[in-house]
C-alpha positions as CSV (number, residue, x, y, z in Angstrom):
1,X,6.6,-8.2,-55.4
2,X,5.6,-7.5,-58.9
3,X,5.8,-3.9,-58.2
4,X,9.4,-3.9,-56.5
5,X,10.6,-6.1,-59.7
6,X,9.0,-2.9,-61.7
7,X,10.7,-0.5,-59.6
8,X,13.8,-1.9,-59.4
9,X,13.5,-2.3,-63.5
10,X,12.8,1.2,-63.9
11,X,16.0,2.3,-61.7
12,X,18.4,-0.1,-63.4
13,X,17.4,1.8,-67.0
14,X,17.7,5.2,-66.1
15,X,21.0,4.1,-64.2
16,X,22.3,2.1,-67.2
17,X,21.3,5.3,-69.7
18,X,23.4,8.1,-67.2
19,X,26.2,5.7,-67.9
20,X,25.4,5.7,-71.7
21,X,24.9,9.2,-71.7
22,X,28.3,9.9,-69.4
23,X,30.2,7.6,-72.2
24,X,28.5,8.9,-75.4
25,X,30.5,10.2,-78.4
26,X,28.2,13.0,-78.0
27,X,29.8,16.4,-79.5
28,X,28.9,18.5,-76.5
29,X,31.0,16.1,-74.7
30,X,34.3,16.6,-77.2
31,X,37.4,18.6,-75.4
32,X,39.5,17.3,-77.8
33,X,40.7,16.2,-81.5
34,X,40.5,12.4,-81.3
35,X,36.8,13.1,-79.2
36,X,35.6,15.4,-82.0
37,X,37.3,13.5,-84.6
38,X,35.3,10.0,-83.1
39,X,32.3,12.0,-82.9
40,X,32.3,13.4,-87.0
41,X,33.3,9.6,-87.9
42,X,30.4,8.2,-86.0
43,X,27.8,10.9,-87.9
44,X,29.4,8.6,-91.2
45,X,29.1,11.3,-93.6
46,X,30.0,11.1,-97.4
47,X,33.3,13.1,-98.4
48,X,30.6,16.2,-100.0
49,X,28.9,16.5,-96.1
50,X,32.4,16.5,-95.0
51,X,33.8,19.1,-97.3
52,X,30.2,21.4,-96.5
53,X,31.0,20.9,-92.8
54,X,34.7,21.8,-93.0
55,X,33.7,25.2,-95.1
56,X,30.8,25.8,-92.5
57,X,33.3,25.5,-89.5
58,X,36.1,27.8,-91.1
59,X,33.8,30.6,-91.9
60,X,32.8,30.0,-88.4
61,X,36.4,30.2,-87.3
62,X,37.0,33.2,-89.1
63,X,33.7,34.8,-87.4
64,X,35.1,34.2,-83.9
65,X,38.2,35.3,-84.5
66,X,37.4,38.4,-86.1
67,X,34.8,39.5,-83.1
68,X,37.8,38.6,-80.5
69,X,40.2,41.0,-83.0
70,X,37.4,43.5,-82.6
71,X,37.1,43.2,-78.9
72,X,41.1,43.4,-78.3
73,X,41.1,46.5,-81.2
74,X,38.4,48.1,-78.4
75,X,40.4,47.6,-75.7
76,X,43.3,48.5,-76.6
77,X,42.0,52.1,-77.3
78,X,40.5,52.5,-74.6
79,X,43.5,51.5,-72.3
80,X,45.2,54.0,-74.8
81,X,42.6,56.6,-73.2
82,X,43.1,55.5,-69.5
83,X,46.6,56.4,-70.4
84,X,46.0,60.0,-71.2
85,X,43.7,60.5,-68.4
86,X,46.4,59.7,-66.2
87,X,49.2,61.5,-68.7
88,X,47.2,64.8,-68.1
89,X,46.2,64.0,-64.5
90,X,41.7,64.6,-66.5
91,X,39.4,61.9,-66.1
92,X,38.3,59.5,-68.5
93,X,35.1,61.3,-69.7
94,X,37.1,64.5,-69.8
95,X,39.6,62.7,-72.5
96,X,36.4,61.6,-74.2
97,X,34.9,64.8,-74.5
98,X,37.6,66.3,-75.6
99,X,38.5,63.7,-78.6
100,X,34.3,64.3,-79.6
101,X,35.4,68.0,-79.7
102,X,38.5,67.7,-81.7
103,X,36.4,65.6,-83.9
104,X,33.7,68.4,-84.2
105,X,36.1,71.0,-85.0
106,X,38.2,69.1,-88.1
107,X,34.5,69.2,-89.6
């Protein structure tokens, strides 16, 4: 009997911390303001932790949205070179090659 009280013990804390962990103000767990917002009041930082995290997120900001400007630039030009290839009924690669020989050339 002692066991079964043990077992049943055992079950009824790793139920009750699935809920807590469901319902935490866990960050990974924010989609949105007021959840992040909860979550960076619940840390309780001082106004100097808040002001290193808020320059620590905007350069982090500025990082993402620079690669994503890099990876539209990229596509862009080379939907700009699918569009010759079809223009002048060549392939792809032949578009390529001859760009890398134009390039040679004004050398």
């Amino acid at each position: 009997m002692l066991e079964n009280e043990e077992l049943q013990s055992a079950l009824n804390a790793l139920d009750e911390y699935g809920f807590e962990k469901k319902h935490s103000s866990d960050l990974s767990q924010a989609r949105n303001k007021q959840q992040m917002s909860k979550y960076i009041d619940s840390l309780d930082y001082s106004l100097r932790r808040l002001l290193i995290l808020q320059d620590t997120v905007n350069e982090l900001v500025l990082e993402k949205k620079s690669i994503i400007a890099k990876q539209e630039a990229v596509q862009t030009y080379k939907t700009k070179v699918i569009n010759l290839s079809r223009q002048f009924n060549i392939s792809y690669d032949e578009v390529l090659q001859i760009m890398r020989q134009t390039k040679n050339q004004t050398r």
